[in-house]
N, CA, C and O of each residue as an XYZ file, in Angstrom:
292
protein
N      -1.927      8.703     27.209
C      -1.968      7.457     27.951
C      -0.579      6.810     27.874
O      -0.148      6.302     26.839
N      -0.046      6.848     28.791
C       1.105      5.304     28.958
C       1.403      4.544     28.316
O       0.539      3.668     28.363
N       2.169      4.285     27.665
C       2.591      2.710     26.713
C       2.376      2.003     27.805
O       1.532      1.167     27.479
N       2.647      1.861     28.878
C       2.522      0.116     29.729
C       0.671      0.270     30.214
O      -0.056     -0.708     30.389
N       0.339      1.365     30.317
C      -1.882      1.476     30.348
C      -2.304      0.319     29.075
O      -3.114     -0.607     29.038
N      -1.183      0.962     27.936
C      -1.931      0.816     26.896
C      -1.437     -0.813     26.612
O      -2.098     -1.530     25.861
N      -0.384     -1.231     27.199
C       0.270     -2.492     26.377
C      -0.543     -3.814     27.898
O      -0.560     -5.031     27.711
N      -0.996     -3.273     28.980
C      -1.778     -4.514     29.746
C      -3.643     -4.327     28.837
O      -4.397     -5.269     28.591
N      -3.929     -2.706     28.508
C      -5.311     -3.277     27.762
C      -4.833     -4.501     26.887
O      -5.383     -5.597     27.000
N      -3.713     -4.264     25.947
C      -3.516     -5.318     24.540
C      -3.983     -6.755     25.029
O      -4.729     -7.633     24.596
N      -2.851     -6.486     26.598
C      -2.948     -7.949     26.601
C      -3.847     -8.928     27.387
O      -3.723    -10.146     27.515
N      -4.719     -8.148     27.847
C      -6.419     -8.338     28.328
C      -7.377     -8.944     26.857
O      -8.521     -9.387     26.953
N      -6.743     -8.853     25.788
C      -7.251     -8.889     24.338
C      -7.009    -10.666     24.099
O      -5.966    -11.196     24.481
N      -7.913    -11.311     23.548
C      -7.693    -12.073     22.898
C      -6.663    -12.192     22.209
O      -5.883    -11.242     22.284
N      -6.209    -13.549     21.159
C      -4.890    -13.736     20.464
C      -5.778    -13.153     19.299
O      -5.074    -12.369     18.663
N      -6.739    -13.211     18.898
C      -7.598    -12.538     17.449
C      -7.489    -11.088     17.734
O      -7.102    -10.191     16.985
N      -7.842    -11.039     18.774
C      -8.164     -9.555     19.104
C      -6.828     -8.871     18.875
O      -6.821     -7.891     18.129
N      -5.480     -9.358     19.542
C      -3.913     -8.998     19.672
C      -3.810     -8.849     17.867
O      -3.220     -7.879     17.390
N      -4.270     -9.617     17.213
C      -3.708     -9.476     15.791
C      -4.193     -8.414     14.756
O      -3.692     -7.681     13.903
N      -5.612     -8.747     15.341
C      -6.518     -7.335     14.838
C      -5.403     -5.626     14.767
O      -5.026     -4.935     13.821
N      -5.190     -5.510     16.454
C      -4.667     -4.100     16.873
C      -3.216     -4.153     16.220
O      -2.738     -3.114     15.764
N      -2.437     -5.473     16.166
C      -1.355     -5.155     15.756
C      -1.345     -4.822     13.896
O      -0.544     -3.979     13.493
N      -2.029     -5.349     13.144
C      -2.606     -5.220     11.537
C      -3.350     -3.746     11.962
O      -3.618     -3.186     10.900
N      -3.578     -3.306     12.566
C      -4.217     -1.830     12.080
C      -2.846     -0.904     12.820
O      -2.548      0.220     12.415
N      -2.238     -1.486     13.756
C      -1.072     -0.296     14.002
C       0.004     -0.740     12.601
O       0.860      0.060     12.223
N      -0.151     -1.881     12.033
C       0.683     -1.537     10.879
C       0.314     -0.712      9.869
O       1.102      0.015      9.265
N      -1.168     -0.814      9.598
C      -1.650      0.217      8.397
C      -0.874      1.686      8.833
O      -0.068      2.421      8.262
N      -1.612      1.704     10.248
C      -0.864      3.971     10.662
C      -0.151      3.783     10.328
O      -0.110      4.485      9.318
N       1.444      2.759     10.423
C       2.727      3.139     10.091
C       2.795      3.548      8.718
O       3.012      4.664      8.245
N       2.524      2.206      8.040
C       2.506      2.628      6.639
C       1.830      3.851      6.217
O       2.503      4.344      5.312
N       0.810      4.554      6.465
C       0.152      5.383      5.732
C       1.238      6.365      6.619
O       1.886      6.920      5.732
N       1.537      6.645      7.383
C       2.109      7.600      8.195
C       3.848      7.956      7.423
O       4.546      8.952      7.613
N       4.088      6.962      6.705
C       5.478      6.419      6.148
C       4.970      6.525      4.596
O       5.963      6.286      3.910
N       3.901      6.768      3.795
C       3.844      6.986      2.660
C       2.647      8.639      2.759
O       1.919      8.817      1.783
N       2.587      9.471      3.704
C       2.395     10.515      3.578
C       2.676     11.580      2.656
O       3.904     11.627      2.585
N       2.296     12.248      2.091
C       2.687     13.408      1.380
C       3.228     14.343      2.162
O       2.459     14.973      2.888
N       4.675     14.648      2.194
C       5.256     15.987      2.782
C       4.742     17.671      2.482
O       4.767     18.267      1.406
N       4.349     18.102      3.629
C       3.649     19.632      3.329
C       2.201     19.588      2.925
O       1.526     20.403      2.296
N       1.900     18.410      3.456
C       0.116     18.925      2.850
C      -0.585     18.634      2.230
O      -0.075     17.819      1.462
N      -1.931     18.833      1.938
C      -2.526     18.492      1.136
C      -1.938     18.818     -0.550
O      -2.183     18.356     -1.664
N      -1.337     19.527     -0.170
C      -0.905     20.613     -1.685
C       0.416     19.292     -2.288
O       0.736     19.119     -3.464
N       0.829     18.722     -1.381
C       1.968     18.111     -2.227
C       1.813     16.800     -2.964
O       1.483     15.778     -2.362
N       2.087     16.825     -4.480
C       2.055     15.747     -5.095
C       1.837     14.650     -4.563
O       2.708     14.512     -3.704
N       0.889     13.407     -4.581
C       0.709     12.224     -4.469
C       2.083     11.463     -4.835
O       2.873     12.222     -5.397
N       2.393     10.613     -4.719
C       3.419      9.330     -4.686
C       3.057      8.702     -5.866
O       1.890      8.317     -5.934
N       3.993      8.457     -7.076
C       3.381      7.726     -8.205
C       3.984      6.346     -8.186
O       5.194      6.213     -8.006
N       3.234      5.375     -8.354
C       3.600      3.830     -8.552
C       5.121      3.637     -8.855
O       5.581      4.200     -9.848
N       5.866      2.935     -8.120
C       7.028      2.283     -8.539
C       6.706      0.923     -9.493
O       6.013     -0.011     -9.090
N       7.291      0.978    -10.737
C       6.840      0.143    -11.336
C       7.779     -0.559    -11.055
O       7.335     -1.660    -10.730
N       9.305     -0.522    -10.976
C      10.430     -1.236    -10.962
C      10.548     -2.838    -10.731
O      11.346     -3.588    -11.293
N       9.517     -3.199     -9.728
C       9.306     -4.602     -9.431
C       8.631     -5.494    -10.536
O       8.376     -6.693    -10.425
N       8.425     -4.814    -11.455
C       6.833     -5.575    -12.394
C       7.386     -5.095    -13.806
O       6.781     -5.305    -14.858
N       8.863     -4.284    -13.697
C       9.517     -4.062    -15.207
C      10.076     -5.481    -15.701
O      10.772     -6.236    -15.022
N       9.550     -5.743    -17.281
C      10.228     -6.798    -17.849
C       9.407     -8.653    -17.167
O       9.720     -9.830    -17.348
N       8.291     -7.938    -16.378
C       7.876     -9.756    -16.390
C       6.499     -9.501    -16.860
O       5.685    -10.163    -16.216
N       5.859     -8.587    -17.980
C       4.894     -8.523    -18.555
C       5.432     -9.268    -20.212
O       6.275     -9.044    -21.081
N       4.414    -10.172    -19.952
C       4.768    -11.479    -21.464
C       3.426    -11.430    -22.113
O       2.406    -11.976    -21.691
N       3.602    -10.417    -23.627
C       2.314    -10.878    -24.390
C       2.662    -11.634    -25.798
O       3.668    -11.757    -26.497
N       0.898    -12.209    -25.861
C       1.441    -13.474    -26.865
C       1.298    -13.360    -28.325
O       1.411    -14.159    -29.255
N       0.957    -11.861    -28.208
C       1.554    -11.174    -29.749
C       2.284    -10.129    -30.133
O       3.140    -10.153    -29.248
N       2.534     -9.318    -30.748
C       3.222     -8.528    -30.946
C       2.999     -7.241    -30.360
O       2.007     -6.623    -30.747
N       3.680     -6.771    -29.569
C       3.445     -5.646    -28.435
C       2.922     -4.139    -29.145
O       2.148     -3.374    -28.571
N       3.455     -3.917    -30.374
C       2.836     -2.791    -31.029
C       1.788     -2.708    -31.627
O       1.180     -1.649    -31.786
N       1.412     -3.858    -32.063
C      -0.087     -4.290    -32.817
C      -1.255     -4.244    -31.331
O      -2.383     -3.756    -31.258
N      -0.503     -4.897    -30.375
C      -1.444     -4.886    -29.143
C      -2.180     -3.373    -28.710
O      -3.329     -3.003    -28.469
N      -0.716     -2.686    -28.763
C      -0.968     -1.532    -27.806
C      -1.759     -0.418    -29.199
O      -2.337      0.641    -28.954
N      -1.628     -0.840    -30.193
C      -2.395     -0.145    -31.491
C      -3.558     -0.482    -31.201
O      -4.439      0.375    -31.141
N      -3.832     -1.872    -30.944
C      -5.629     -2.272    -30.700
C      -6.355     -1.407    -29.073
O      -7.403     -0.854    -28.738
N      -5.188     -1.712    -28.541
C      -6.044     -1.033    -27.679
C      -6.113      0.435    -27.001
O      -6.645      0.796    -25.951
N      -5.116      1.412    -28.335
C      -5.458      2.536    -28.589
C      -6.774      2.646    -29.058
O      -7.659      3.307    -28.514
N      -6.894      1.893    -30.218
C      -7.956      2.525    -30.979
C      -9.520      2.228    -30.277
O     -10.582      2.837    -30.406
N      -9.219      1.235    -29.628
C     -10.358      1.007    -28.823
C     -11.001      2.338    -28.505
O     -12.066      2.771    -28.947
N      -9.872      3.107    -27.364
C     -10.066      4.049    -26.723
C     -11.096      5.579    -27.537
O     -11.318      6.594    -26.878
């Protein structure tokens, strides 16, 4: 189909409706842009922590913490 078929349906659409289609053509991008290269077979994408390094604040001592909640385990 045509980009200009497809861009007079859009705009036959409500302003809810316009926001709807444009929030789900952003999801394809993104998922399309965090794909796994080659397949099912290729490694998943692991968390960038980089944004969230150094603003974790606990209010006791970080080795006693992470001891408690070893042993939990």
């Amino acid at each position: 189909m045509p980009y200009a078929v497809i861009e007079k349906e859009i705009e036959r659409l409500d302003e809810a409706q316009q926001n709807t289609v444009v929030l789900f053509v952003r999801f394809l991008l993104s998922q399309k842009a965090t794909a796994p290269v080659g397949g099912s077979e290729a490694r998943p994408r692991r968390y960038d922590f980089s944004r969230v390094a150094g603003r974790l604040k606990l209010r006791e001592d970080p080795v006693a913490f992470q001891r408690r909640i070893r042993d939990e385990w």
